[in-house]
C-alpha positions as a printed NumPy array, in Angstrom:
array([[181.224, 197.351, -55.507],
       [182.876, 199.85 , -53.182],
       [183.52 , 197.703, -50.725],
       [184.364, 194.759, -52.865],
       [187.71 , 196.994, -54.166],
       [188.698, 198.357, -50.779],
       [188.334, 193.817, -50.036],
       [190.306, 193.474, -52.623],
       [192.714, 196.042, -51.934],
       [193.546, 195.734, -48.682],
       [193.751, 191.649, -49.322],
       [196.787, 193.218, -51.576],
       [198.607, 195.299, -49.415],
       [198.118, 192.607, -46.728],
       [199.767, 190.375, -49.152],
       [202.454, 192.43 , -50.474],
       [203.475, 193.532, -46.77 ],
       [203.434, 189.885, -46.124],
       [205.146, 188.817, -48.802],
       [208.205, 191.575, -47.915],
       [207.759, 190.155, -43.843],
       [209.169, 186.995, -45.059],
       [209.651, 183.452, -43.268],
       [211.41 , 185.15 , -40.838],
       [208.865, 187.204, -39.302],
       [206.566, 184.583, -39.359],
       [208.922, 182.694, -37.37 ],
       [208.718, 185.781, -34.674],
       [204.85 , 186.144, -34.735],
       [204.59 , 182.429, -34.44 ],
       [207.053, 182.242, -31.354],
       [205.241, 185.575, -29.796],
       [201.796, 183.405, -30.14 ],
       [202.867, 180.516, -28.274],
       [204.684, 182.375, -25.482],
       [201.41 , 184.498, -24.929],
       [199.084, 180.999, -25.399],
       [201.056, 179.592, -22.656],
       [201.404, 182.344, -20.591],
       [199.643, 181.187, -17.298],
       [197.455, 184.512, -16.524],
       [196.298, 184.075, -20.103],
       [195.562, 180.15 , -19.645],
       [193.589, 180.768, -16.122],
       [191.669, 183.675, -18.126],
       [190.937, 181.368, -21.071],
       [190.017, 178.677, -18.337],
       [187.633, 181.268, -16.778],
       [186.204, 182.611, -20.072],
       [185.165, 178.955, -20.62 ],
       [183.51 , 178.323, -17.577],
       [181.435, 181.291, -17.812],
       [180.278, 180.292, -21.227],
       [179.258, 177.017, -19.952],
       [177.388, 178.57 , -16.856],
       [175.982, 180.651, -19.489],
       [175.318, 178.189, -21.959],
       [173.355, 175.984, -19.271],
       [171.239, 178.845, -17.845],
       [170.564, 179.775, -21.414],
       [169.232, 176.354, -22.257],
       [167.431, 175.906, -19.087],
       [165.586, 179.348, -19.822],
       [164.867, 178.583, -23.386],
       [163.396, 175.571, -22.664],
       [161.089, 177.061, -19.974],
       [159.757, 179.604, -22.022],
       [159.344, 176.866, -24.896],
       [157.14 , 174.756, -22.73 ],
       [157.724, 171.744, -24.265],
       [157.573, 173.079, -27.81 ],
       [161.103, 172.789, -29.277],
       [161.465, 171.749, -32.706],
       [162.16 , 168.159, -32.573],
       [165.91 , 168.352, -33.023],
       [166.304, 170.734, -31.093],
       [164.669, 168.974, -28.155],
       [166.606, 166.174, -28.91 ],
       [169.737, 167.976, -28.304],
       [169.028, 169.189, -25.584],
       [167.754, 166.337, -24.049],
       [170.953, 164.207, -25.224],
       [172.86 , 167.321, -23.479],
       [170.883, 167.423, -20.157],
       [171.639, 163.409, -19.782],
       [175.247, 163.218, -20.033],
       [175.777, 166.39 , -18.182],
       [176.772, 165.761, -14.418],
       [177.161, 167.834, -11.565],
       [180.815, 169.354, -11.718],
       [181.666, 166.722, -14.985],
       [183.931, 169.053, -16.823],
       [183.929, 167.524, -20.586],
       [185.29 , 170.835, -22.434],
       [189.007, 169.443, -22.596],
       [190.314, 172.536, -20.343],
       [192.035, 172.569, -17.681],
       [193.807, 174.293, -14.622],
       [197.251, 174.266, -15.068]])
């Protein structure tokens, strides 16, 4: 219940603070966030952030399925299996790029 009222009453003051920010403000935070999104030391970190979750994603897979010997749950499997067949050497099919 504790922590259900300090939710509650920080979801107020969050509000309230908000509320007093205005349109305005908004307008600022929103213009701050798109200058730092495309920011190109932030989009080559983003880009490299991604690739290493993909290199990790893949080796993670690749162990899992090791260690499984051949007994993933069927859907499971099948995911995998779908994801091993369209997957290409160098095919980048995450939408990013290096610009």
């Amino acid at each position: 219940m504790r922590y259900r009222l300090t939710f509650v009453t920080g979801l107020a003051v969050g509000f309230v603070l908000g509320a007093r920010a205005g349109r305005e403000r908004y307008e600022q935070l929103r213009k701050s966030a798109r200058q730092v999104a495309q920011n190109p030391a932030v989009r080559n970190a983003a880009e490299a952030a991604a690739t290493n979750g993909r290199r990790a994603a893949v080796k993670a897979v690749d162990t899992v399925g090791a260690k499984m010997n051949g007994h993933l749950p069927a859907g499971v499997a099948d995911r995998v299996r779908s994801l091993r067949e369209h997957r290409a050497p160098g095919e980048d099919d995450w939408g990013t790029t290096n610009t």
